[in-house]
C-alpha positions in Angstrom: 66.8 94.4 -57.4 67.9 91.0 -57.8 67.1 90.9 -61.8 69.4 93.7 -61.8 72.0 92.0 -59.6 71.4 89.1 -61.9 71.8 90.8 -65.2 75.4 92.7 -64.0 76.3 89.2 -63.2 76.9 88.3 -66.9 80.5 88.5 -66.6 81.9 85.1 -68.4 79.6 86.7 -70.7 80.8 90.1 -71.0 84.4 89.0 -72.3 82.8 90.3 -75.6 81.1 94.3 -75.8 79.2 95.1 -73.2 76.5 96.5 -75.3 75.4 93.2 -76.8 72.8 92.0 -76.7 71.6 89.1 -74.1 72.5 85.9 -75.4 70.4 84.1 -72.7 71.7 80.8 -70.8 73.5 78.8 -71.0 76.6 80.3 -72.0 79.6 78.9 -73.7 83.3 79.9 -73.1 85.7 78.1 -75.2 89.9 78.4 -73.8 92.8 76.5 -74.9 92.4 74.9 -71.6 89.0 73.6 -72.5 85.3 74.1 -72.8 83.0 76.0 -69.9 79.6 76.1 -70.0 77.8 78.6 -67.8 74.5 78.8 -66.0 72.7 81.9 -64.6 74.6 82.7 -61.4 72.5 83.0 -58.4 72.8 86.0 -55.9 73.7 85.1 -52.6 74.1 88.6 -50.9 74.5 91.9 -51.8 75.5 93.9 -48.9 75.1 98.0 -48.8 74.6 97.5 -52.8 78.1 97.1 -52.9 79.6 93.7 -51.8 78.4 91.0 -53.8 78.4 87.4 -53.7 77.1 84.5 -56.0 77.3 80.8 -56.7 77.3 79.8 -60.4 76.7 75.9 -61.9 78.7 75.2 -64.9 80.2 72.3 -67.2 83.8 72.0 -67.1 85.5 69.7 -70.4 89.5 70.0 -70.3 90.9 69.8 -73.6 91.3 66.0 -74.4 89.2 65.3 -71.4 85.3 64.1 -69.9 82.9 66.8 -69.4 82.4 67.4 -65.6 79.7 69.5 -64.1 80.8 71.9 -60.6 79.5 74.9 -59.0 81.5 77.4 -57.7 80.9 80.5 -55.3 82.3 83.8 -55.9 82.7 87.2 -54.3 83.2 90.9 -56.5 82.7 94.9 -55.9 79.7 96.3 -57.6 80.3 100.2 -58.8 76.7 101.5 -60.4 77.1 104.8 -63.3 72.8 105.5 -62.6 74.5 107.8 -65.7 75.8 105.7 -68.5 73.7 102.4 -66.9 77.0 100.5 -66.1 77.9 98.2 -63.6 81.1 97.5 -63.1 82.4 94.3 -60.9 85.7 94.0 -59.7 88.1 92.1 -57.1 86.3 89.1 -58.8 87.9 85.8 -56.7 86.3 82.5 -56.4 85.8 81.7 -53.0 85.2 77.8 -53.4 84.8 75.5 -56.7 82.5 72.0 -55.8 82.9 69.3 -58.4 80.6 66.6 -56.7 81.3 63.8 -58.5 84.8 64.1 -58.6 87.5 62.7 -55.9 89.8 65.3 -53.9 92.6 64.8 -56.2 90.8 65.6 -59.1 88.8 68.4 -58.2 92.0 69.9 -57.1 93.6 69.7 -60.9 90.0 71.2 -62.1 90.0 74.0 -60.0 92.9 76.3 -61.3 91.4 75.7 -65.2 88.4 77.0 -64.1 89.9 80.0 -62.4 91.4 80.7 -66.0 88.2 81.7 -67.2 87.1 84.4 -64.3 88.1 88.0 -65.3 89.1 90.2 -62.9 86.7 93.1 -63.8 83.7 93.1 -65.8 81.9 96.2 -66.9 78.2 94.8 -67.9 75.5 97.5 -69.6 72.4 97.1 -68.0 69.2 99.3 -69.4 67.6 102.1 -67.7 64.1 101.4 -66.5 61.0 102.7 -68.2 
């Protein structure tokens, strides 16, 4: 269940179609903001298949800035079509952003760029098993 979890997780992913292929990780978001780079997110919980919650690492470069790695934690509705294989995640909010080697002030002025890149639905195609 989690590879499933895991692959309807692709959501910085998904801002293309949702029936392209898998690009694999890591994935690469470029904003006028700057430059994200994502890992595979990592299921936390999924309770009654519906409430989900994840932690994702990432590299963070603001335009004209240093490259800074963080993690973040996030929370999102999962909606399953068992019809048209869709999973559809919504309510996406980050719950906490974690930019270790930064100081206070700074992690505070990188956490709203991040936020720019977090949808606030993704529908992701997943394929029915065999």
């Amino acid at each position: 269940m989690k590879t499933v979890i895991t692959a309807a997780l692709l959501f910085f992913a998904s801002l293309g179609t949702a029936f392209a292929q898998d690009p694999g990780w890591p994935r690469k978001l470029v904003k006028p903001g700057g430059t994200l780079i994502i890992y595979q997110p990592q299921v936390d919980d999924r309770q009654e298949f519906i409430d989900l919650k994840w932690r994702q690492a990432f590299e963070l470069t603001p335009t004209g800035g240093k490259q800074v790695v963080g993690a973040a934690t996030f929370e999102g509705v999962t909606e399953n079509n068992t019809d048209t294989h869709m999973v559809l995640i919504y309510n996406i909010k980050i719950l906490n952003t974690y930019f270790p080697s930064q100081d206070p002030g700074t992690s505070a002025q990188l956490d709203p760029l991040i936020r720019t890149f977090v949808p606030p639905t993704v529908r992701k195609f997943h394929a029915p098993r065999a």
